[in-house]
C-alpha positions in Angstrom: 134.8 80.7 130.0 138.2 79.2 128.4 141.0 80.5 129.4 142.0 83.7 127.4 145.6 82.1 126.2 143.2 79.5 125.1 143.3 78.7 121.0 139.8 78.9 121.3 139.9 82.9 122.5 142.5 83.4 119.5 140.0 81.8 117.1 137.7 83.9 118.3 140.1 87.2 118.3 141.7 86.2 114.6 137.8 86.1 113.4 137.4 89.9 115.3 139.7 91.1 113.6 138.8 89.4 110.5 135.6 92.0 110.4 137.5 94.6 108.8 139.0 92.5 105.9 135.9 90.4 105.4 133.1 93.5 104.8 135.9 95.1 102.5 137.1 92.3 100.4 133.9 89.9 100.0 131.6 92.0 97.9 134.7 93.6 95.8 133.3 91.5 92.8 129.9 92.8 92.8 131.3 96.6 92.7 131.1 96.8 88.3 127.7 95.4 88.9 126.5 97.9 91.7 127.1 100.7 89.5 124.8 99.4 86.8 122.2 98.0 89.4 122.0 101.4 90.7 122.4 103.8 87.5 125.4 104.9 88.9 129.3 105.9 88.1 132.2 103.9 89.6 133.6 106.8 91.8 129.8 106.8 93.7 130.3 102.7 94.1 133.8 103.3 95.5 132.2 105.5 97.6 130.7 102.6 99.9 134.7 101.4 100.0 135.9 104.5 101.4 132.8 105.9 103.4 133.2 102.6 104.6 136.8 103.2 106.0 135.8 106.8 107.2 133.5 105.0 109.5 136.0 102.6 110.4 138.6 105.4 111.0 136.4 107.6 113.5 134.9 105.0 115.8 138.0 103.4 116.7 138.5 106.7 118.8 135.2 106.0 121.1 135.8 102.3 121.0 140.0 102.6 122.4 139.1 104.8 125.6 135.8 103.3 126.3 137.8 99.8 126.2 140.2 101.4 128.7 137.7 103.2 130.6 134.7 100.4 131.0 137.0 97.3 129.4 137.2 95.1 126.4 134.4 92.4 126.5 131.2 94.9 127.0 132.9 97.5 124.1 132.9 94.4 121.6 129.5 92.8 122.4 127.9 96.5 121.5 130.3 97.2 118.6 129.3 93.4 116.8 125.4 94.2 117.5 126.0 97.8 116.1 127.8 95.8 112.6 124.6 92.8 112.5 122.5 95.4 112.6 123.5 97.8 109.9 124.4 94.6 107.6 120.1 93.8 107.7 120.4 97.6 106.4 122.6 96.7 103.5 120.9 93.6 102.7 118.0 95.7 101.3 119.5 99.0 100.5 117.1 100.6 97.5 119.5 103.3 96.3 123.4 103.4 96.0 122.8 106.1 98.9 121.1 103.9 101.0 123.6 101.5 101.1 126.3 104.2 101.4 124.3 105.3 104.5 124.3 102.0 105.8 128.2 100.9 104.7 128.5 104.2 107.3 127.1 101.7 110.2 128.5 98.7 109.0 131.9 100.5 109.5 130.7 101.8 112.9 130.0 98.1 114.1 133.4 96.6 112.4 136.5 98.5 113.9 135.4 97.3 117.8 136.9 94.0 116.0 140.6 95.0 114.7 141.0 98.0 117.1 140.0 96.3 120.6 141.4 92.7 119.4 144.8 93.8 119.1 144.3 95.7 122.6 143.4 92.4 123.8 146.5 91.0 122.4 148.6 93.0 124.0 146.6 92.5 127.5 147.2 88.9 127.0 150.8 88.2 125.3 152.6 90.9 126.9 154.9 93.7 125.0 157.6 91.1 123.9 154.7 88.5 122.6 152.3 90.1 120.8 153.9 90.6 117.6 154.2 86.9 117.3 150.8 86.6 117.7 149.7 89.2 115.8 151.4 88.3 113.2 150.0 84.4 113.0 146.7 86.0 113.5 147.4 88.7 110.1 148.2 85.0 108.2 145.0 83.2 109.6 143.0 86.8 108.3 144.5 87.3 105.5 142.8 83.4 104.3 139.4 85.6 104.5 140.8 88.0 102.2 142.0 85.4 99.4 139.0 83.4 100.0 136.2 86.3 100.5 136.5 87.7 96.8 136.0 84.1 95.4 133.0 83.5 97.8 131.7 87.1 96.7 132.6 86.3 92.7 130.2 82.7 93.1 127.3 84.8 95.3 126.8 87.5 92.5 127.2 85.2 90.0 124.2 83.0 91.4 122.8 84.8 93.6 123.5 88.8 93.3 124.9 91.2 95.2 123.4 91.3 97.8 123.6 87.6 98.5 127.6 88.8 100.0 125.7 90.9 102.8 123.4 88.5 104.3 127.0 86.4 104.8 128.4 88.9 106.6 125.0 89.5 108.3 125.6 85.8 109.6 129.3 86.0 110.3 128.6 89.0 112.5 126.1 87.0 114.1 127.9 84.0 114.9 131.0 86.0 117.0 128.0 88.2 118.7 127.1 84.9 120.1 130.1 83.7 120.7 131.6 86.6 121.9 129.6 86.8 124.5 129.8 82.9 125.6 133.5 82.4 125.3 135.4 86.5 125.8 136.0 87.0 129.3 137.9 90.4 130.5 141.2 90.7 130.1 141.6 94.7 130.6 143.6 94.7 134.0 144.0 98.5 134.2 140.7 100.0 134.0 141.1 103.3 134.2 137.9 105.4 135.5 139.3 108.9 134.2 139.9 107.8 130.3 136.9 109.4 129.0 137.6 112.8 131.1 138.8 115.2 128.6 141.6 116.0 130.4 143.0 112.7 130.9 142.5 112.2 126.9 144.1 115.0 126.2 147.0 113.9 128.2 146.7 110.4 126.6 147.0 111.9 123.4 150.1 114.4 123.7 151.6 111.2 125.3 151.0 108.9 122.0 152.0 112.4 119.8 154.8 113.2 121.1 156.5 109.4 121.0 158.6 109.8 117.9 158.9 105.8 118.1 155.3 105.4 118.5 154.9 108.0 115.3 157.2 106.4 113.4 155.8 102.8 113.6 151.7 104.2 113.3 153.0 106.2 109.9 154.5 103.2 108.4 151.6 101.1 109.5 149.5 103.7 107.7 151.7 104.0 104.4 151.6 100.5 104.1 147.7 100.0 104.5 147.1 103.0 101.9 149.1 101.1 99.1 146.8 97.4 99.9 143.9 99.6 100.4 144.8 101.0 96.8 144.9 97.6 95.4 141.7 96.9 97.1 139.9 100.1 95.9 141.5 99.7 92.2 142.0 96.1 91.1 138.0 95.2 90.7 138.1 97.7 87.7 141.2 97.6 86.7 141.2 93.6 86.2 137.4 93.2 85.2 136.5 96.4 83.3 139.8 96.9 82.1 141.6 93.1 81.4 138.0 91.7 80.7 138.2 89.1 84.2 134.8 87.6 85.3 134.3 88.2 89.2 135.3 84.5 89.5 138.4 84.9 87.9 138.8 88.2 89.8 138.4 86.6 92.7 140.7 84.0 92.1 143.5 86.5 91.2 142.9 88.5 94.5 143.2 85.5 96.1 146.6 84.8 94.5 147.9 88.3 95.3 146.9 87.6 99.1 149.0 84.8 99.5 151.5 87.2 99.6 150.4 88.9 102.3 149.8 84.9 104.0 153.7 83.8 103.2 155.0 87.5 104.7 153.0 87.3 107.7 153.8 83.5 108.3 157.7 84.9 108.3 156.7 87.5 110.4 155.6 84.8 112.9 158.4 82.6 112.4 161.3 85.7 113.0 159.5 88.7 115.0 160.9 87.4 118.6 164.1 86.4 117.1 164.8 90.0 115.3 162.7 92.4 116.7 160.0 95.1 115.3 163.1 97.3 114.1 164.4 95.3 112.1 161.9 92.8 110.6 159.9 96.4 109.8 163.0 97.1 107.6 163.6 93.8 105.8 159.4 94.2 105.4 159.8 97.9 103.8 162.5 96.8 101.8 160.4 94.1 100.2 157.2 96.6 99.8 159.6 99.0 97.9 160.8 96.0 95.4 156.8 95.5 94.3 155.5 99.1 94.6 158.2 100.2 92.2 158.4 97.4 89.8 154.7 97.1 89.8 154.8 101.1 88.4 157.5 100.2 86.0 155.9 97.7 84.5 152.2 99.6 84.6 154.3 102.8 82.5 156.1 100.5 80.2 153.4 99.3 78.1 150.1 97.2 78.0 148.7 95.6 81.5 148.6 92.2 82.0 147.0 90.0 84.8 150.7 89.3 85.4 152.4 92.3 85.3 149.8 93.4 87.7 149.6 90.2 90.0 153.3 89.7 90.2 154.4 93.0 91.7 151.9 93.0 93.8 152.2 89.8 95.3 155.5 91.1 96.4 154.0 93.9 98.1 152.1 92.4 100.2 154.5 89.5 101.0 156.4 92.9 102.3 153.1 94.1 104.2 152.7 90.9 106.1 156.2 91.2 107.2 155.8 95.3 108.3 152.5 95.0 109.6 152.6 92.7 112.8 155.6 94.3 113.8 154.7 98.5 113.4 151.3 97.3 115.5 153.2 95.5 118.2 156.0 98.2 118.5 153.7 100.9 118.4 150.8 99.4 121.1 153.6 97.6 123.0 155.1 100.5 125.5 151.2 101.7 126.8 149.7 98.8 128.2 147.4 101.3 130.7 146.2 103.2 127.3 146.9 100.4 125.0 143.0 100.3 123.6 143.7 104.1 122.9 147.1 103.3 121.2 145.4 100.9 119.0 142.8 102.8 118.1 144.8 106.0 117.2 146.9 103.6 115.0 143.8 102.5 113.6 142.2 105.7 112.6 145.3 107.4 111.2 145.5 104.0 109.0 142.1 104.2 108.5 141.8 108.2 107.1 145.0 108.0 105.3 144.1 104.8 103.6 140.1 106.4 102.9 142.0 109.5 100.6 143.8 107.2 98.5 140.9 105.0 97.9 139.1 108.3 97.0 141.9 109.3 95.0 142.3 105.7 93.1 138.7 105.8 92.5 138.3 109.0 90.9 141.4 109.1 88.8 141.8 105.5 87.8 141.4 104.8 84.0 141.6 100.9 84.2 145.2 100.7 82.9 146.4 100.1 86.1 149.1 103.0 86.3 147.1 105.3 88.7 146.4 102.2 91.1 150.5 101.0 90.6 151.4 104.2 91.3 149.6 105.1 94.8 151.2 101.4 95.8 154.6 102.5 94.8 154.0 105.6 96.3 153.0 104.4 100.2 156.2 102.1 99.8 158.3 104.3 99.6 156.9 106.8 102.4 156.9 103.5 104.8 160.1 103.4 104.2 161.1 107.0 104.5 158.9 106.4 107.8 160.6 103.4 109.0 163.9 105.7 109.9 162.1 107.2 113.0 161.9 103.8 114.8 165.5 103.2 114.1 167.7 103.4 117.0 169.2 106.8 117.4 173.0 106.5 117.2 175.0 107.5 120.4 175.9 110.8 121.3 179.9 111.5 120.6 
């Protein structure tokens, strides 16, 4: 097996972690069209969105300690079958509740990607090193994203919606296979008494009680509810309400994720130099400048596909900056329990960024204001956040 600095393991890691991004973001197009396919409303379609992320949220707390109890490579090779699997079941969903049930599983399968790929970051690159890497991996991701909802546009279009699962169903195949040619282990602190409840219990009260550790997971959090927002709202927003095809919805998501490509490419470029503390404040400070001129522009008058593409772009320039850094700040200090630091990370993101969806979803009206104002909202609670991870000043 390569070497696990290799580029070929990071390929392999970047597309892990990719699984998250890629179920949510390629069939965005297709969501208008679900809810006609299958007689339904738009809150039930935005239902396979957030079930989706409740999934996500609640397996990334078996996947962490079984990664630290039994290690990283078998955890991933049963969480990747687990996601082929349930994508067959989407493929031929019959009924919006079907493929709920089975967006459930897909979920289930997905977060061994994201939450046991930054564990085995951090295994690899070290405290000091993983948010570099973390954060050129967010930037190679984040090309599924802008890509995915132009990919998902063309399949409906020709093909339908369901044409955007069978591509994940063979994505998901792919890294099964070569997940389990090319990932060696790279978990050198197995720890036999990480499933014992006593021993999580500790774990957890450890994580809990780290104000730095809180402070970094609850900006990572804030800041994934205000893109999950976008994600939940801009399909209806910018087709139903604007009038976009889901071509030329897919090409504006696209354009708002190169944001989130030229922040994290900075992130890469000034993490080692600056430091999680204060990249995460430069990154907060430039979420803040597009959640609240995104709302000010979404209040004053009638949407545009530039008054709600600019702001955002912005914001998620700021996300790519925040994100690499809160991850690697907060995962850094455990490296015995870092697949449980991840994955607690991951499944308060995860829930909090679920209830907004929800909340986008149902209340919504296509003008944009309700999805501008969520983003506006988690910017400025990132930032309120940011404060705990700040240095506390010396005693007189």
């Amino acid at each position: 097996m390569p070497r696990p600095q290799s580029r070929t393991v990071a390929v392999l890691l970047t597309a892990l972690v990719a699984f998250g991004p890629l179920s949510t973001d390629l069939y965005l197009p297709s969501l208008p069209l679900l809810a006609s396919v299958f007689s339904t409303d738009a809150a039930s379609v935005q239902l396979t969105l957030s079930v989706f992320l409740v999934g996500f949220a609640v397996s990334q707390l078996v996947y962490g300690p079984m990664s630290d109890r039994f290690g990283r490579r078998p955890v991933i090779l049963g969480g990747v079958a687990i996601f082929v699997v349930a994508s067959v079941a989407c493929t031929f969903a019959q009924s919006i509740e079907q493929l709920v049930a089975a967006r459930f599983f897909q979920a289930v399968g997905a977060c061994c990607g994201p939450v046991l790929g930054r564990a085995v970051v951090r295994d690899v690159y070290g405290r000091d090193g993983a948010a570099r890497i973390l954060a050129y991996m967010a930037m190679a991701v984040a090309l599924g994203p802008a890509v995915g909802p132009v990919i998902g546009g063309v399949l409906t279009t020709a093909f339908g919606w369901r044409a955007n699962f069978v591509l994940l169903l063979a994505f998901g195949a792919v890294i099964l296979v070569a997940a389990a040619l090319l990932l060696d282990e790279t978990n050198d602190h197995l720890d036999p008494l990480a499933l014992r409840p006593g021993r999580l219990a500790s774990n957890y009260a450890t994580l809990l009680g780290d104000r730095v550790y809180i402070g970094y997971v609850l900006c990572a959090s804030f800041v994934y509810s205000g893109i999950f927002a976008f994600i939940s709202g801009s399909s209806f927003v910018l087709i139903d309400g604007l009038g976009l095809s889901p071509e030329e919805y897919g090409l504006s998501f696209g354009v708002v994720v190169v944001g989130y490509i030229t922040g994290s490419f900075g992130a890469g470029r000034l993490s080692l130099a600056l430091g999680p503390t204060r990249m995460v404040a430069l990154g907060t400070a430039v979420l803040m400048l597009g959640g609240l001129s995104g709302l000010a522009l979404a209040v004053a008058g009638e949407p545009s596909v530039a008054s709600i593409l600019a702001p955002l772009f912005v914001f998620l320039a700021g996300a790519g900056l925040t994100l690499p850094n809160t991850m690697a700040g907060a995962i850094g200090p455990f490296p015995a329990m870092a697949g449980l630091a991840s994955a607690l990370l991951g499944f308060i993101q995860m829930t909090l960024a679920s209830a907004v969806g929800i909340f986008v979803g149902h209340l919504d009206g296509g003008d944009g204001v309700v999805m501008m104002a969520a983003t506006a909202a988690a910017s400025v609670a990132a930032a309120a956040c940011r404060r705990l991870v700040a240095p506390r000043p010396a005693a007189a």
